[in-house]
C-alpha positions as CSV (number, residue, x, y, z in Angstrom):
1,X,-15.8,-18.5,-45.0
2,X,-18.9,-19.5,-42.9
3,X,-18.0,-16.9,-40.5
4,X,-17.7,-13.9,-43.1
5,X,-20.5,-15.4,-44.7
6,X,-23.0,-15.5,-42.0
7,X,-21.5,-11.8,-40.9
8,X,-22.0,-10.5,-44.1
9,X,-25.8,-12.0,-44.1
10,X,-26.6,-10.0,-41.1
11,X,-25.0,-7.1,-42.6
12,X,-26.9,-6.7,-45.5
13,X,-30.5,-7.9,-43.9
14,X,-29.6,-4.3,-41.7
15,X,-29.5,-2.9,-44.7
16,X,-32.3,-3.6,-46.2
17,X,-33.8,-2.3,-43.1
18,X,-32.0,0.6,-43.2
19,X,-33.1,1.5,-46.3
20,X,-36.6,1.2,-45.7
21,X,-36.5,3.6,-42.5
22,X,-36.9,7.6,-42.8
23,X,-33.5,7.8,-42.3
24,X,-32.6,6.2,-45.7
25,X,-34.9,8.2,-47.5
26,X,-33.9,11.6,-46.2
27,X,-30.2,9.7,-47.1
28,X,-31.8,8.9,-50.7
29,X,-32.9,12.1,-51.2
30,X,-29.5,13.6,-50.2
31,X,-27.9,10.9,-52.2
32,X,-29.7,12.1,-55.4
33,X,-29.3,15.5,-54.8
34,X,-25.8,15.0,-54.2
35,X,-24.7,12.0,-56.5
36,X,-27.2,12.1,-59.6
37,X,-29.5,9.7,-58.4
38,X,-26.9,6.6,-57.9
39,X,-27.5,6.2,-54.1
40,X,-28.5,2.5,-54.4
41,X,-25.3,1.7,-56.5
42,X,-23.2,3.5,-53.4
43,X,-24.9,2.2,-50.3
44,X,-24.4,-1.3,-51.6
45,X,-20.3,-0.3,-51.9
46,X,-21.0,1.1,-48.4
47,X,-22.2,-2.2,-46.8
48,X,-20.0,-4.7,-49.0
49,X,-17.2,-2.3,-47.8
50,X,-18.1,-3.5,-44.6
51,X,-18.5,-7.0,-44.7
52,X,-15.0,-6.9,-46.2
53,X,-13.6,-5.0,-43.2
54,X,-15.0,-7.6,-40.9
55,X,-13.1,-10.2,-42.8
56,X,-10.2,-8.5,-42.7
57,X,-10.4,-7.8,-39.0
58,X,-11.4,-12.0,-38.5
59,X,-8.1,-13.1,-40.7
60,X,-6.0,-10.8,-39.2
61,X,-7.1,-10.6,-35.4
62,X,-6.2,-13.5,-32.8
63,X,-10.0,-15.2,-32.5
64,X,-10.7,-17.2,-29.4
65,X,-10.3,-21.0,-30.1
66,X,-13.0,-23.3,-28.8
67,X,-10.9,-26.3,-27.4
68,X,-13.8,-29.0,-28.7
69,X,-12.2,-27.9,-32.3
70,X,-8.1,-28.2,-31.1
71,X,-6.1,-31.4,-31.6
72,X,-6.4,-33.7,-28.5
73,X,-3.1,-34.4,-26.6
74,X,-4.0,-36.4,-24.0
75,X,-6.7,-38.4,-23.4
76,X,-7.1,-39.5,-20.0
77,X,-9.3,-41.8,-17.4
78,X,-9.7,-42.1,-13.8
79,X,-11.5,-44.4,-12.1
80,X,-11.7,-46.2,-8.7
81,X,-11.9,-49.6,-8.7
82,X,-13.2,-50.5,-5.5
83,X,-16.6,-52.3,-5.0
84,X,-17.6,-55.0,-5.2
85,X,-14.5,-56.3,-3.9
86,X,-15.2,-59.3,-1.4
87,X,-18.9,-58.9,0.1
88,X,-21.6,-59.7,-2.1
89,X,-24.4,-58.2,0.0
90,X,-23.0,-54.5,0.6
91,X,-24.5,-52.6,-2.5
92,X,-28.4,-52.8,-3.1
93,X,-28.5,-53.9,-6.5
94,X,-31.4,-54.4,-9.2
95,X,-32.3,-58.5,-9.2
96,X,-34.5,-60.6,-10.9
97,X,-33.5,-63.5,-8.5
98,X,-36.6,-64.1,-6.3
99,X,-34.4,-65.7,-3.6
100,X,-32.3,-62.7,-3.2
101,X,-34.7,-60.2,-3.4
102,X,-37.3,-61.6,-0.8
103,X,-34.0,-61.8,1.6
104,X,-33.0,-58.3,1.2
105,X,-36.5,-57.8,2.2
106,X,-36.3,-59.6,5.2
107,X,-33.4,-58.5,6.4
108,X,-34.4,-54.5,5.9
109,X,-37.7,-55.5,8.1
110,X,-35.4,-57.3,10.5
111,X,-32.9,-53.8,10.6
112,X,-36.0,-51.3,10.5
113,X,-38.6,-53.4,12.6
114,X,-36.9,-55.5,15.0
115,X,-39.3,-55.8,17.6
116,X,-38.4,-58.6,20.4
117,X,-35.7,-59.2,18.2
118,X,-33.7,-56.7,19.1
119,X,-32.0,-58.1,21.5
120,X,-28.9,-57.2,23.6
121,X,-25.4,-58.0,22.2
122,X,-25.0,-60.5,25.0
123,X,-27.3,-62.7,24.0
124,X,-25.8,-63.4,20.5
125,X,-21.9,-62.4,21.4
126,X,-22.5,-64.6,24.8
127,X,-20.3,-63.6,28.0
128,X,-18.8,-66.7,27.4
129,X,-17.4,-65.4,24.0
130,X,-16.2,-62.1,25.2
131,X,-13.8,-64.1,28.0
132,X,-12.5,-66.2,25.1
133,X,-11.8,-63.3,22.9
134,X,-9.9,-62.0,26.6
135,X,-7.7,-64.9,26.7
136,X,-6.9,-64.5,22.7
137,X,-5.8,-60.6,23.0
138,X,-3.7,-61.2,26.7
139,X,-2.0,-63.8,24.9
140,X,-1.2,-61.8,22.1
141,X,0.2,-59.8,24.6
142,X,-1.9,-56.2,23.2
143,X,-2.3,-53.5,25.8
144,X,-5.1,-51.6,27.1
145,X,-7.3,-54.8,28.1
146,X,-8.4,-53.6,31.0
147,X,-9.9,-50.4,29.3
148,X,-11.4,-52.8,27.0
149,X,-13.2,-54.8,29.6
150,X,-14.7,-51.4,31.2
151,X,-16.4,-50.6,28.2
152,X,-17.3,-54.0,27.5
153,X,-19.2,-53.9,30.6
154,X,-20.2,-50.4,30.1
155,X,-20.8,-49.8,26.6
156,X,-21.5,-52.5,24.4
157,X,-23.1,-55.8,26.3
158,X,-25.9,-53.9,27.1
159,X,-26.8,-52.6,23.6
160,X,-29.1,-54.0,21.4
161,X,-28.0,-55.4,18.7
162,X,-29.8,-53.5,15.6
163,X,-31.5,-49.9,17.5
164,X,-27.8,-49.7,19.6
165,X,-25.3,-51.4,17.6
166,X,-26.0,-52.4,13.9
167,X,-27.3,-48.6,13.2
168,X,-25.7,-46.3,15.7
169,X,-23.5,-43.8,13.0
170,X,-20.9,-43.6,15.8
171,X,-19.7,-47.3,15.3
172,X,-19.5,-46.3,11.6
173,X,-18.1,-43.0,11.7
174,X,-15.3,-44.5,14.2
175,X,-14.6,-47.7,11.9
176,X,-14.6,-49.3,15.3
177,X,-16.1,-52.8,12.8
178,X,-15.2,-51.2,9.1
179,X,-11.9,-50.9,10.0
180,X,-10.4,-54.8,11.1
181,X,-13.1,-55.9,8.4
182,X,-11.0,-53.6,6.1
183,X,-7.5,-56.0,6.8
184,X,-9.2,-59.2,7.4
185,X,-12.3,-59.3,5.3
186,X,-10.3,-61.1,2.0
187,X,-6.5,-61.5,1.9
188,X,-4.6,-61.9,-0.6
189,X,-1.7,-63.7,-0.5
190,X,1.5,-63.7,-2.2
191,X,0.6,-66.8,-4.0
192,X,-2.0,-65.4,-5.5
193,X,-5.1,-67.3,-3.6
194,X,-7.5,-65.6,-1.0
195,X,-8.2,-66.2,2.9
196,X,-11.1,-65.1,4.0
197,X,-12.6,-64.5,7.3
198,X,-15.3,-66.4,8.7
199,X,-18.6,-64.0,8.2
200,X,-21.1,-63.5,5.7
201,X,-19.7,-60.4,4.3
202,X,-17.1,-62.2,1.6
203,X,-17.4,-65.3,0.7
204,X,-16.3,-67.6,3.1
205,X,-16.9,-71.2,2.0
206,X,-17.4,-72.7,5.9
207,X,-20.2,-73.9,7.4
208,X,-21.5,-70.9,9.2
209,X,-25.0,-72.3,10.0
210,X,-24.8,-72.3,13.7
211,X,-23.1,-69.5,16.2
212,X,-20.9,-72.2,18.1
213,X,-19.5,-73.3,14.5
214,X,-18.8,-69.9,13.5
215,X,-16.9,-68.6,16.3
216,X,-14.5,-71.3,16.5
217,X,-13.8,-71.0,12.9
218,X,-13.3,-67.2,14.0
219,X,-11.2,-67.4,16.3
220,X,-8.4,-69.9,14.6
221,X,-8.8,-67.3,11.6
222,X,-8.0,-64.3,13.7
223,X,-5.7,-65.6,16.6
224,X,-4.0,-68.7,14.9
225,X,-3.7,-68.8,10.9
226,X,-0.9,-67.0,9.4
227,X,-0.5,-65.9,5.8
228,X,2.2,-64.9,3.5
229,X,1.4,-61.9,1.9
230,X,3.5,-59.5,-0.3
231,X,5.1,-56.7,1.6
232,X,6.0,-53.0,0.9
233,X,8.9,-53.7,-0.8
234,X,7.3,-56.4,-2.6
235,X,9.0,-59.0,-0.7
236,X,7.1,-61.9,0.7
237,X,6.5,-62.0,4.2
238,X,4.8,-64.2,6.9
239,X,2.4,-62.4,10.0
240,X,-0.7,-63.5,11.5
241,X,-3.9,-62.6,10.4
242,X,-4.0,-60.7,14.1
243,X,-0.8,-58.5,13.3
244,X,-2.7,-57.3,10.1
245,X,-4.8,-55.0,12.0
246,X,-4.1,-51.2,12.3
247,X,-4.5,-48.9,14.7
248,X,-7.8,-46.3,14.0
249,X,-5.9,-42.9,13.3
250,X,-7.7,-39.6,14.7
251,X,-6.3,-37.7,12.1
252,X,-8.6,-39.8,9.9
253,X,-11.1,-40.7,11.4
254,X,-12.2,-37.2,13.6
255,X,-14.8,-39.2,15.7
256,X,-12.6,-41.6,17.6
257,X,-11.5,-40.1,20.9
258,X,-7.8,-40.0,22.3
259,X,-8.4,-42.8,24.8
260,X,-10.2,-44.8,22.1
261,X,-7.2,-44.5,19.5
262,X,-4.7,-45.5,21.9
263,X,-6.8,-49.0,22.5
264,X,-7.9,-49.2,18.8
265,X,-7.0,-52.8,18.0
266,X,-8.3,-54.4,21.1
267,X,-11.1,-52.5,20.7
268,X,-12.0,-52.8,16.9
269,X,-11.6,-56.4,17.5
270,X,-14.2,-56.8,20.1
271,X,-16.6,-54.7,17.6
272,X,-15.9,-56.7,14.9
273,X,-16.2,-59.9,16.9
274,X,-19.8,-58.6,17.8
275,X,-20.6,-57.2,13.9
276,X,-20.0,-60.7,12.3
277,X,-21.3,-62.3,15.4
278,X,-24.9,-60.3,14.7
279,X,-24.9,-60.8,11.3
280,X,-24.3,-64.8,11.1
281,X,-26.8,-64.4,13.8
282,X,-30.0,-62.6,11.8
283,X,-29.2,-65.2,8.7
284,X,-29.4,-68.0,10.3
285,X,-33.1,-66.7,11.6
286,X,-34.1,-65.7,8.6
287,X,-32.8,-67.9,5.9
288,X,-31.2,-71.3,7.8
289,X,-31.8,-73.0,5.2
290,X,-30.6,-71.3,1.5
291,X,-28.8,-67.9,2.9
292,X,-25.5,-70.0,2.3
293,X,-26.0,-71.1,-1.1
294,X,-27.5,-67.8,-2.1
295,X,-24.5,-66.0,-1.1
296,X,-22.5,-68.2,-2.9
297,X,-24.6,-67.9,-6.1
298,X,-24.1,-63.5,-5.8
299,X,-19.9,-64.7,-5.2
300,X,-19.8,-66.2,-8.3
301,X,-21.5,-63.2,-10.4
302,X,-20.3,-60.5,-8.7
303,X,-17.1,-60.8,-6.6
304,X,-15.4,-63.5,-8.2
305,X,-15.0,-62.4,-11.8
306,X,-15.0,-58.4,-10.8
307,X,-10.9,-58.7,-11.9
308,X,-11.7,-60.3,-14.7
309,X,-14.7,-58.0,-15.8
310,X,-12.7,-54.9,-14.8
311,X,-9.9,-55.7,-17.5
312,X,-12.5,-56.5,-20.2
313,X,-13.8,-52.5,-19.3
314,X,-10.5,-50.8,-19.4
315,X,-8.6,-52.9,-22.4
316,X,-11.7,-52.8,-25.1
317,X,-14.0,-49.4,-24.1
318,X,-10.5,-47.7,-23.2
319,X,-7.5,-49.2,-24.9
320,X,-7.2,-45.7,-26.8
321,X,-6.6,-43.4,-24.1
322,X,-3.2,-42.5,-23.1
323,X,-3.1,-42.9,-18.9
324,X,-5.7,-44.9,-16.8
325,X,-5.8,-43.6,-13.2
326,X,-6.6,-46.4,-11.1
327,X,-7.7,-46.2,-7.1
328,X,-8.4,-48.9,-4.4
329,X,-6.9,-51.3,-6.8
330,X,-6.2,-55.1,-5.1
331,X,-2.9,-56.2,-5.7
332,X,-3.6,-59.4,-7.5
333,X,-5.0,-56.7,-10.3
334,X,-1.4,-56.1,-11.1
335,X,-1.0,-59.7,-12.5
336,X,-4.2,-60.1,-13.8
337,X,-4.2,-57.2,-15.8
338,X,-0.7,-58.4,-17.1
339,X,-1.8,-61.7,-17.7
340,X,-4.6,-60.3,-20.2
341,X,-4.1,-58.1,-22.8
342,X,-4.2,-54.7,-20.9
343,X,-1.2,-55.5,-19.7
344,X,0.4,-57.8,-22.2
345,X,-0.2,-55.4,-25.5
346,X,-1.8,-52.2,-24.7
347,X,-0.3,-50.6,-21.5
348,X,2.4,-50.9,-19.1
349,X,1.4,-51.2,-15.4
350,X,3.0,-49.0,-13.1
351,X,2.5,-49.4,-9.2
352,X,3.9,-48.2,-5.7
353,X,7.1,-48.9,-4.5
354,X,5.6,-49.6,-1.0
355,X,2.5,-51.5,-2.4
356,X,-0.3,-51.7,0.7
357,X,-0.5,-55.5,1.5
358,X,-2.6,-54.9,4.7
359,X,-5.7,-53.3,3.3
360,X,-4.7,-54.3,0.0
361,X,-5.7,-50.9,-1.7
362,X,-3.4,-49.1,-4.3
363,X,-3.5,-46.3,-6.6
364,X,-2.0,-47.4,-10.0
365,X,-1.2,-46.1,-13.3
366,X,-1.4,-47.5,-16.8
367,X,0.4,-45.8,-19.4
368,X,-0.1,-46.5,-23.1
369,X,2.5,-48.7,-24.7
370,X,5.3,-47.0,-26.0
371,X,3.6,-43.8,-25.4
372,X,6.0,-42.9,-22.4
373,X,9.5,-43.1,-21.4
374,X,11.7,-42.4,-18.5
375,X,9.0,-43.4,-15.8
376,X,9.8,-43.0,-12.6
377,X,8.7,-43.0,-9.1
378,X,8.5,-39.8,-6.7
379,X,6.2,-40.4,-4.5
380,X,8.3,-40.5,-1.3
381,X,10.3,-37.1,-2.8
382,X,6.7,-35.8,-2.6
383,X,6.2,-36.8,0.9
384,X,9.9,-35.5,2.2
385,X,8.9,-32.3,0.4
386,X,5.7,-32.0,2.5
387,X,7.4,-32.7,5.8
388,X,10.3,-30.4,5.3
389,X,7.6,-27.5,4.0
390,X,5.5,-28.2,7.5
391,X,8.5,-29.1,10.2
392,X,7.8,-32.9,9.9
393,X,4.3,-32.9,9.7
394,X,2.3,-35.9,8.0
395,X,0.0,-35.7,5.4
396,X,-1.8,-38.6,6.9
397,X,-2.2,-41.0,4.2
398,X,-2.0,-44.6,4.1
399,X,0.4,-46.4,2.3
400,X,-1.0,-47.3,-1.4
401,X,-3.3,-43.9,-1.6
402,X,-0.6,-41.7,-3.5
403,X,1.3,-42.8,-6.4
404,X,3.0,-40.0,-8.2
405,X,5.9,-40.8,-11.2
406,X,7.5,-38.6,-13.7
407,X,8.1,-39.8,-17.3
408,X,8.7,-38.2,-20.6
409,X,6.5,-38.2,-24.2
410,X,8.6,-41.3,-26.5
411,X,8.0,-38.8,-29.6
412,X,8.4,-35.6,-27.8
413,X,10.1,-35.8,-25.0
414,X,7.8,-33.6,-23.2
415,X,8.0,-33.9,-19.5
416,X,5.2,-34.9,-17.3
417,X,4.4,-35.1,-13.8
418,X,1.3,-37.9,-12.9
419,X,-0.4,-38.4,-10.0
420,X,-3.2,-40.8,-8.6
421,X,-4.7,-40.7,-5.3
422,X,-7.8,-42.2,-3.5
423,X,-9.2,-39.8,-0.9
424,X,-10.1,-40.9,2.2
425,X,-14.1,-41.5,3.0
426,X,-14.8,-37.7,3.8
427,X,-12.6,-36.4,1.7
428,X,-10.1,-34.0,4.2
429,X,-7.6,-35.0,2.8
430,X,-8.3,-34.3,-0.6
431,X,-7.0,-30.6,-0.6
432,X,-3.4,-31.3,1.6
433,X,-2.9,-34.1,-1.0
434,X,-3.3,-31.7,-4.1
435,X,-1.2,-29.3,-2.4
436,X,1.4,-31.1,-1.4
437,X,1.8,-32.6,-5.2
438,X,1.1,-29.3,-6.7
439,X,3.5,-27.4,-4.3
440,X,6.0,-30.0,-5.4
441,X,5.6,-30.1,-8.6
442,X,5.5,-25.9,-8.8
443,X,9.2,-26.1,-6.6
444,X,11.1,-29.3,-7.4
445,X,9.7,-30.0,-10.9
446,X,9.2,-26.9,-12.9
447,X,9.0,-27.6,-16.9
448,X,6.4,-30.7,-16.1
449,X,3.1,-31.1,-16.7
450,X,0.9,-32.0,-14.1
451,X,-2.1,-34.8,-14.7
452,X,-3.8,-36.0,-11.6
453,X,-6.0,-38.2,-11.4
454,X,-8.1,-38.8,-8.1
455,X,-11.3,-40.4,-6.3
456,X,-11.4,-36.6,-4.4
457,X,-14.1,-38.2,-2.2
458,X,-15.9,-34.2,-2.2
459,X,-19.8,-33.8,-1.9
460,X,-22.5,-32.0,-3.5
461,X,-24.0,-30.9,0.3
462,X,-21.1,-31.7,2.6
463,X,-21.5,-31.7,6.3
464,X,-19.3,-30.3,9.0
465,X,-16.5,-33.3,8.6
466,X,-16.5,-33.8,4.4
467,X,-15.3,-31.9,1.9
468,X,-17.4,-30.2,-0.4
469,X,-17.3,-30.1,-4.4
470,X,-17.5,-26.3,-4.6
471,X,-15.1,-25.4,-2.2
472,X,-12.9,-27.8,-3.7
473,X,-13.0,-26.1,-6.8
474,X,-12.4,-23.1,-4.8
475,X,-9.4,-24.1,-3.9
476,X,-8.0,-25.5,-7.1
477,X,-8.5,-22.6,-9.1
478,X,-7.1,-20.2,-6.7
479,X,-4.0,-22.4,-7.0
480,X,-4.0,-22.1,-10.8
481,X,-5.4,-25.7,-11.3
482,X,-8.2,-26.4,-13.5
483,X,-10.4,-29.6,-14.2
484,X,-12.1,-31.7,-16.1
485,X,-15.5,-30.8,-15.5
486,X,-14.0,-27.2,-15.7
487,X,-12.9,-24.6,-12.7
488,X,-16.8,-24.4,-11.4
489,X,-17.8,-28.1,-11.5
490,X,-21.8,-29.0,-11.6
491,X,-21.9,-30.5,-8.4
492,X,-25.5,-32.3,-9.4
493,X,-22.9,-34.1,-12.2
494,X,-22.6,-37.3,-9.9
495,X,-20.1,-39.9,-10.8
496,X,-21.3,-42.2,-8.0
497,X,-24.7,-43.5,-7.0
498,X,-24.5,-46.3,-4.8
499,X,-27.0,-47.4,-1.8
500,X,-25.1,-49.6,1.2
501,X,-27.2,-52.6,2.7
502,X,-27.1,-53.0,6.2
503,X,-24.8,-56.5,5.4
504,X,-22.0,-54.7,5.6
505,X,-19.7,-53.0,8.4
506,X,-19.6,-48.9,7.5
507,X,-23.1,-48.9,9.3
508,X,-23.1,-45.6,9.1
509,X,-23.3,-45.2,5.6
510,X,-26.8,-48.1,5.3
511,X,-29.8,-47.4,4.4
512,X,-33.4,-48.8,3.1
513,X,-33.9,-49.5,-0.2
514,X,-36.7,-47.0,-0.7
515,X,-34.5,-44.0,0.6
516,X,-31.7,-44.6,-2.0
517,X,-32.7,-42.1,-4.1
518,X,-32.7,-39.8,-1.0
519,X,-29.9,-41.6,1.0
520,X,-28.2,-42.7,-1.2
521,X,-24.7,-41.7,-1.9
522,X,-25.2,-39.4,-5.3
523,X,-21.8,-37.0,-5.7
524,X,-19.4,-35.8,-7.6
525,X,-16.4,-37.2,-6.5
526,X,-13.5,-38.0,-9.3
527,X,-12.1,-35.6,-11.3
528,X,-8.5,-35.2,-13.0
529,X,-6.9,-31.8,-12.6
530,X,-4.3,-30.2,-13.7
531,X,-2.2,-26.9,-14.2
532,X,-4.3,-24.6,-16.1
533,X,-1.5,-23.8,-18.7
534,X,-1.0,-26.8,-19.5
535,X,-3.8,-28.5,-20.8
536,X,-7.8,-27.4,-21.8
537,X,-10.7,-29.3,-21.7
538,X,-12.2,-30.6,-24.9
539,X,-14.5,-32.9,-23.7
540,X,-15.3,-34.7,-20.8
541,X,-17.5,-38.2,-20.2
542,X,-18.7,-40.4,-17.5
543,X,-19.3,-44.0,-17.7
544,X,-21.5,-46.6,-15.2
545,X,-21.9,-49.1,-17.6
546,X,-18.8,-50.2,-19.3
547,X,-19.6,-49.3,-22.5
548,X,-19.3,-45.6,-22.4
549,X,-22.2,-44.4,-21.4
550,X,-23.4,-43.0,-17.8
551,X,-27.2,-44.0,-17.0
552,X,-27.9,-40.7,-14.8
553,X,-30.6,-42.3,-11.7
554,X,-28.9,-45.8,-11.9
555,X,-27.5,-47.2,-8.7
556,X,-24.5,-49.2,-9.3
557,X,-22.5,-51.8,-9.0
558,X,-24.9,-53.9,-11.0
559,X,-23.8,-57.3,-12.5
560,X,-21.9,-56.0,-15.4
561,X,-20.3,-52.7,-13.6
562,X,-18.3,-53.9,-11.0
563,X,-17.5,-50.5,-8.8
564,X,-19.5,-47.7,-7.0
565,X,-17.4,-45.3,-8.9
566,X,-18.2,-44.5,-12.6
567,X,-15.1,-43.8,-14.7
568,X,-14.5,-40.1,-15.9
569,X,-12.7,-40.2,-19.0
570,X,-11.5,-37.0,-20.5
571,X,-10.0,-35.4,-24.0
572,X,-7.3,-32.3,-23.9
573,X,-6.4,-30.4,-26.2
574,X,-3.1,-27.9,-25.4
575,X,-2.8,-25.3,-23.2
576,X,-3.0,-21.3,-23.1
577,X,0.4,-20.6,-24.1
578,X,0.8,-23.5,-26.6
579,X,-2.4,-22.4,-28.8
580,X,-1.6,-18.7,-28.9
581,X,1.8,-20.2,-30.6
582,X,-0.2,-22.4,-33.4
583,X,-2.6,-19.4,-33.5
584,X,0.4,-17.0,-34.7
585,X,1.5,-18.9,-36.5
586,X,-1.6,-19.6,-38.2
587,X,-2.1,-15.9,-38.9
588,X,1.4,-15.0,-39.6
């Protein structure tokens, strides 16, 4: 009615024009000659004779259906769940706390204005520590020492240890001290506690006031503690902290060379021997005294109850949606969220078969109670598919990134297929993931609908090595995928804003406080696709607070947001060839 209405309005405001012009009074005149002077009573006929052929035409045409006005189906939320996992230090954060923020200080002059302090790496990782650290790896019997010692000698002794170590982007970009932190940083074991390496980077309860103290400590934590941790399988199983590490893949991680890949774990090991060893090193210069207990303070607000927190988040703001797509995901989270009620009374948990216990990151997926039946994992099926579509080549995930399961509506019994992934840092493989799932799903599970959820890990401005947002979208669409921010994504709508300290290993990635809004990592990175058919996009939010609401210009973590990712949740209402249905028979 407020269509015909508003149609008719228009209609008769022309008129009035109309009538006012020469051309209505030549019409007039005609009219009178013609019709005895009724040509008033007539035009109106004329023009409501109109305004009812336009209604007719609206009731009985198909009219295009704004999706904001169709039922929702689905509602849906991604989000990874990473940061701030173990160090307390890595994200710049907003503080009142005097104590923290005049250390931050110092330790951004120290990085940024060394002077004499820059000294080289064998002054704070002594000669004397590199032969012990020899002895360790030959009795671990690893290979490749020998290679190890040359570049000992030739590379890294002679660096400084902020200009030539601490900020050279190679180190980072080649995980060389990101990468054993990754395994060793905080472990969780299969009875649920935590071991932690000695450093400054987690929270390590040792005394680590003096070098001598904290390399024997790291050492016996590397080299001779073993832990118990849950395997693949979910079995428990028994390896030392040493066996952990993992060799640094070049199909990863582009910027490590051949000869470097083959020595990775010797070689990461001395790096991250030397990272922790500059670190515990700069503290104890500037802050002997109170660096310690400050760190323990920022444990206990941020680190400590980020499971905890977390929960709260996804079983009050988003206990109505219908699937939670959850990345980098800890495995204790499994049994905390079961232990609360997220788990107990509003979703079931659903996690790999072949769980990563070694870096301890998982994709998950939380399905409303009672919502879904028949759930199922494929996610091996979708990575024999892959390797039998590209003569055994791998996709060149980790274990833990891709969790894909089918299941079926309870009410319905409409047939889904749902994926989550977490992308890796650059985002490469973003694109062979979504075509590997979307190739199977298209050839091995036709008559499901695809929902994938997914830290994609694209950027706004993307250099040579990452994957941008636009091309991204590119690539979706021409696939017959849409998304939820849509098949040309903004990519100024950022759904991460965080700012790395130089207290933590990715050094590649740290920068000053003052550059964050600059430097800082702003992009658009987590969306949840899906086959254009199937669903449309009524409405799509972000969220850095908790609460529901997305402070654009905010860099996060902060104390109540306890990851670098903001959760994208999103309303859909049917797809194409469902609504043309409802809209016949609407009109029938």
């Amino acid at each position: 009615a407020e269509y015909f209405g508003a149609h008719c309005m228009v209609l008769r405001r022309s008129a009035a024009v109309v009538e006012k012009s020469p051309l209505a009074a030549d019409m007039n005149s005609y009219g009178k000659r013609d019709m005895g002077g009724k040509a008033g009573k007539y035009g109106w006929k004329l023009w409501l004779g109109i305004c009812a052929a336009v209604f007719l035409t609206w009731a009985l045409l198909p009219t295009p259906s704004s999706p904001q006005d169709s039922p929702e189906v689905m509602r849906a939320l991604t989000w990874n769940m990473a940061a701030i996992n173990n160090n307390p230090f890595e994200y710049w954060i907003t503080s009142d706390d005097k104590t923290y923020n005049k250390l931050m200080e110092d330790v951004s002059i120290f990085i940024n204005s060394p002077g004499d302090k820059d000294v080289r790496v064998d002054a704070v990782f002594t000669p004397a520590m590199f032969e012990d650290l020899m002895r360790e790896m030959e009795q671990a019997n690893w290979g490749g020492l020998t290679e190890v010692r040359q570049r000992w000698e030739s590379e890294y002794r002679g660096r400084k240890i902020i200009s030539e170590f601490i900020k050279d982007p190679v180190i980072g970009k080649k995980r060389l001290a990101s990468m054993p932190d990754r395994y060793t940083n905080t472990i969780n074991t299969a009875d649920g506690k935590t071991v932690m390496r000695p450093t400054i980077i987690n929270c390590y309860e040792g005394d680590l006031g003096e070098m001598n103290k904290w390399w024997a400590q790291w050492k016996e934590f590397v080299f001779h503690t073993s832990v118990t941790v849950e395997s693949r399988d979910g079995t428990p199983q028994t390896k030392a902290v040493k066996d952990m590490l993992s060799p640094i893949k070049k199909s990863k991680y582009p910027a490590i060379t051949p000869e470097e890949e083959a020595i990775s774990i010797p070689l990461q090991t001395v790096a991250g021997a030397i990272f922790d060893g500059i670190l515990v090193h700069m503290l104890n210069q500037l802050a002997p005294r109170n660096w310690q207990s400050l760190r323990k303070e920022m444990c206990d607000k941020l680190n400590r109850k980020k499971n905890d927190r977390s929960v709260d988040i996804l079983q009050t703001t988003y206990k109505d949606v219908d699937i939670q797509f959850l990345q980098e995901v800890a495995g204790v989270f499994i049994n905390v969220a079961q232990s609360h009620d997220l788990g107990r009374k509003f979703f079931d948990v659903y996690a790999p078969e072949e769980l990563d216990g070694d870096r301890d990151q998982n994709s998950l997926i939380l399905l409303k109670r009672g919502t879904f039946t028949n759930v199922r994992e494929v996610t091996a099926e979708v990575y024999s598919h892959f390797e039998g579509n590209h003569a055994g080549k791998k996709l060149g995930t980790s274990a833990g990134d891709l969790f894909v399961v089918t299941c079926e509506r309870t009410k319905t019994g409409e047939k889904l297929l749902l994926a989550s992934f977490h992308g890796d840092t650059n985002g490469l493989l973003t694109i062979p993931v979504v075509s590997a799932v979307r190739d199977y799903a298209m050839e091995l599970q036709r008559g499901r609908k695809l929902l994938f959820g997914m830290d994609a890990n694209t950027y706004e401005s993307p250099k040579t090595d990452q994957q941008g947002v636009t091309a991204f979208a590119q690539f979706y669409t021409s696939k017959g995928i849409n998304s939820c921010y849509g098949p040309t994504p903004n990519p100024k709508n950022y759904t991460t804003f965080h700012a790395r300290t130089y207290l933590q290993p990715q050094l590649n990635k740290a920068i000053r406080f003052a550059e964050k809004d600059v430097k800082g990592d702003k992009n658009p990175k987590d969306f949840i696709v899906f086959f254009e058919d199937d669903f449309r996009v009524r409405w799509t939010q972000k969220d850095n607070t908790g609460k529901g609401k997305y402070v654009e210009g905010m860099v996060f973590p902060t104390l109540a947001f306890p990851s670098d990712h903001g959760i994208t949740a999103t309303s859909l209402a049917a797809g194409g060839d469902t609504v043309k249905s409802i809209r016949r028979r609407r009109n029938a």
